[in-house]
TORPA-4810 file (N, C-alpha, C, O; in nm, 3 decimals):
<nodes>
NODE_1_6.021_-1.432_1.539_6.095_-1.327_1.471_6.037_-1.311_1.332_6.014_-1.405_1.256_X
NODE_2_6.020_-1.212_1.310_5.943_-1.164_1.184_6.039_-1.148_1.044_6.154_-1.189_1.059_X
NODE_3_6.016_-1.108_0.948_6.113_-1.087_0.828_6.117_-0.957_0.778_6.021_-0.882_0.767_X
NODE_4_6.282_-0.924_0.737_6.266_-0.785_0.764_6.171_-0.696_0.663_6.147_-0.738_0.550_X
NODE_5_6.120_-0.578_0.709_6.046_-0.513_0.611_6.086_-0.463_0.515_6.205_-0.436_0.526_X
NODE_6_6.017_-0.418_0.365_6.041_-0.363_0.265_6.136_-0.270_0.320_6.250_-0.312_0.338_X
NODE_7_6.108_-0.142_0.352_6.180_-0.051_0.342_6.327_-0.040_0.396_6.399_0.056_0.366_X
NODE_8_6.369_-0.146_0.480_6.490_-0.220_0.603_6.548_-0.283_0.487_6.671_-0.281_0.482_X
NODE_9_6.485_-0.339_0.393_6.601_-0.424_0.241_6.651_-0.288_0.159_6.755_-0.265_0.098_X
NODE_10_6.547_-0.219_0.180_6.556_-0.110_0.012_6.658_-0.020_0.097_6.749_0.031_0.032_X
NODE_11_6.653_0.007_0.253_6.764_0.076_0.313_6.917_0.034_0.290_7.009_0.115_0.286_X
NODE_12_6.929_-0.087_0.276_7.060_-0.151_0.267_7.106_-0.198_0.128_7.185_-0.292_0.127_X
NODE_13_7.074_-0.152_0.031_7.066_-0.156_-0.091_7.192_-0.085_-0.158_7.250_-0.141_-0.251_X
NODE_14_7.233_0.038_-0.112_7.289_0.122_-0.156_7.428_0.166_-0.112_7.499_0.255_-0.159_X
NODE_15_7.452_0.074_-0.001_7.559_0.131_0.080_7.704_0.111_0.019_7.748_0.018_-0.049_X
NODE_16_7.748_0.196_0.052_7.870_0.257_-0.013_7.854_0.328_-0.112_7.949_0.321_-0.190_X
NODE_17_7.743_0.419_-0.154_7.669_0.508_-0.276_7.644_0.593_-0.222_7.603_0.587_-0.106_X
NODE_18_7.660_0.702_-0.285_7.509_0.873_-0.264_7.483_0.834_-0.378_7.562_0.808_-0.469_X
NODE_19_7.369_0.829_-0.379_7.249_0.901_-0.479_7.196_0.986_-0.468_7.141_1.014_-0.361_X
NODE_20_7.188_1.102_-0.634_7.193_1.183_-0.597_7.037_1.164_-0.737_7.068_1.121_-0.848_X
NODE_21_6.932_1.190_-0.717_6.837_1.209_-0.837_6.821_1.047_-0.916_6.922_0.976_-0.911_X
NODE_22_6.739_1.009_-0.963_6.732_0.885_-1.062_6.906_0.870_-1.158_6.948_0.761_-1.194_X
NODE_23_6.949_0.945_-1.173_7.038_0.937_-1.259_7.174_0.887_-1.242_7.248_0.828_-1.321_X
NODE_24_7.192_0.934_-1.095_7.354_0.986_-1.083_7.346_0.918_-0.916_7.295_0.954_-0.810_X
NODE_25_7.431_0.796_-0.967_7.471_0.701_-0.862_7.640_0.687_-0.871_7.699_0.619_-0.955_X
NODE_26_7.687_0.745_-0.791_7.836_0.694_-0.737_7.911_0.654_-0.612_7.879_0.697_-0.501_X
NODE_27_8.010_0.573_-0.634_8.127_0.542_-0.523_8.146_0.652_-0.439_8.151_0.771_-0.472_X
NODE_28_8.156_0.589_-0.297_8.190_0.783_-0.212_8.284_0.829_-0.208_8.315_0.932_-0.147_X
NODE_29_8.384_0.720_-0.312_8.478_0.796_-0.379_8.509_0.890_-0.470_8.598_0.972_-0.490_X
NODE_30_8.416_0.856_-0.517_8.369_1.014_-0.636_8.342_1.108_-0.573_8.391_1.214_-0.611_X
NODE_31_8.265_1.109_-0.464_8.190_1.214_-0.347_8.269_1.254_-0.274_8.247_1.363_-0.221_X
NODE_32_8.395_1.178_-0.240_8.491_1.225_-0.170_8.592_1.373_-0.231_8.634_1.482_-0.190_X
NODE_33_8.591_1.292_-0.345_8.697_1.370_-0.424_8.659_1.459_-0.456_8.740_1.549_-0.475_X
NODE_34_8.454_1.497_-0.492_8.446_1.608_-0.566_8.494_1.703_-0.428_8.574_1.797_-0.431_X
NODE_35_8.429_1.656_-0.324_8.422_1.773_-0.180_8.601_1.790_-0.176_8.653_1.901_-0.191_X
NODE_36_8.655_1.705_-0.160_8.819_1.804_-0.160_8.819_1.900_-0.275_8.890_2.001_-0.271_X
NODE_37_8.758_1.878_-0.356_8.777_1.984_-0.479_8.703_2.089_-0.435_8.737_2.206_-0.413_X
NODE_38_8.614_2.042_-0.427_8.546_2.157_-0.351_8.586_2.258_-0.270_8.591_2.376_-0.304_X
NODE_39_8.614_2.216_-0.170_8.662_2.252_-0.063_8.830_2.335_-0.089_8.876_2.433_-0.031_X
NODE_40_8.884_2.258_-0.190_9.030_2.350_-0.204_9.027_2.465_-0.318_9.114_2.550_-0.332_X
NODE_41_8.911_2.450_-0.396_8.864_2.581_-0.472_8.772_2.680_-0.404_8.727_2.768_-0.478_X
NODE_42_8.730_2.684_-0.253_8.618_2.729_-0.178_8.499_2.734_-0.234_8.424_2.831_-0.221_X
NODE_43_8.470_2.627_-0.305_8.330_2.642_-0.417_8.216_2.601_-0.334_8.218_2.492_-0.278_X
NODE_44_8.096_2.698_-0.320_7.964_2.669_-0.246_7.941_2.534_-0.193_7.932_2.492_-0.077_X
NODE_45_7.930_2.451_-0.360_7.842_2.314_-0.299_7.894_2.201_-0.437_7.979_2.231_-0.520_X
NODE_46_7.861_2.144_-0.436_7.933_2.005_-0.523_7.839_2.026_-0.649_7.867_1.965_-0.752_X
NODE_47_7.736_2.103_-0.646_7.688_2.112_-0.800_7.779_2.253_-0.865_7.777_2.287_-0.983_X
NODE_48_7.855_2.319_-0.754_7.903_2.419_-0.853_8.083_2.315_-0.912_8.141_2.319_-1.020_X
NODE_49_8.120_2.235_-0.782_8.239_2.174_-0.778_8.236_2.070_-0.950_8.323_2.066_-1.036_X
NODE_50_8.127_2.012_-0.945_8.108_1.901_-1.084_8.100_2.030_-1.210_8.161_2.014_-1.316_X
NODE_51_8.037_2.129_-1.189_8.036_2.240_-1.296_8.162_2.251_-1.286_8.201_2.171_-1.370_X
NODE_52_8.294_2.318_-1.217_8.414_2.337_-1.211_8.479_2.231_-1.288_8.548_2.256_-1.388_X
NODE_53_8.459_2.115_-1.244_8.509_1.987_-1.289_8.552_1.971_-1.479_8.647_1.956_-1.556_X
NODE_54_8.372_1.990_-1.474_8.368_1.978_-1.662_8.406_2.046_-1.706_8.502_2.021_-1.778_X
NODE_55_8.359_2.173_-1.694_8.417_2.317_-1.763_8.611_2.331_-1.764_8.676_2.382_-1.855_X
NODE_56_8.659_2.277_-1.651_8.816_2.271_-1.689_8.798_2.126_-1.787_8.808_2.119_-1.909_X
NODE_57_8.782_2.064_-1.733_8.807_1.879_-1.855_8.827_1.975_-1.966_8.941_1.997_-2.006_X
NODE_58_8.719_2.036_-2.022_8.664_2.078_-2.157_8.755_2.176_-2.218_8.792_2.183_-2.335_X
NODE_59_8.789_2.260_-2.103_8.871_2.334_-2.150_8.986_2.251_-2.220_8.998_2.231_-2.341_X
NODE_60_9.073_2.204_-2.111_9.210_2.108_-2.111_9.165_2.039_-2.270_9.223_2.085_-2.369_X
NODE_61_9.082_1.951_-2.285_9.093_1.898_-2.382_9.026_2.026_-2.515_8.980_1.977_-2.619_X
NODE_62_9.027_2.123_-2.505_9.002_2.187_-2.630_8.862_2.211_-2.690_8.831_2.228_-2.807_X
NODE_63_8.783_2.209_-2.574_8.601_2.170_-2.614_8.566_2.304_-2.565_8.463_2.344_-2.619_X
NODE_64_8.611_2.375_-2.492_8.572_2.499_-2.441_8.687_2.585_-2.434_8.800_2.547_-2.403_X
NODE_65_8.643_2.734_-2.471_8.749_2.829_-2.503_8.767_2.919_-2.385_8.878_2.959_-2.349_X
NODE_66_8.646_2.949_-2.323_8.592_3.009_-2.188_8.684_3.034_-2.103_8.654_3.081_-1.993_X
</nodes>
């Protein structure tokens, strides 16, 4: 029996994550939640849902007038 290969470790590395780009690693609980948001605002795709996201935060807290 052989040992497993590079790419079979680097596969199992991550689980319970999306990664999404070098940057932006989260719980698929974050991923979960943006897609209900998503999904209950009918918004395209989760980069418009995280835009939705901030732009209210910002508002709510007084950072954006928009």
């Amino acid at each position: 029996m052989s040992a497993p290969t590079k790419k079979a470790k680097e596969s199992g590395r991550n689980v319970g994550k999306v990664k999404v780009r070098a940057w932006i690693s989260n719980d698929m609980s974050f991923w979960a939640l943006l897609e209900q948001i998503r999904s209950e605002k009918g918004l395209k795709n989760v980069h418009e849902a995280a835009f939705y996201c901030v732009y209210e935060t910002g508002k709510n807290l007084g950072l954006e007038t928009g």
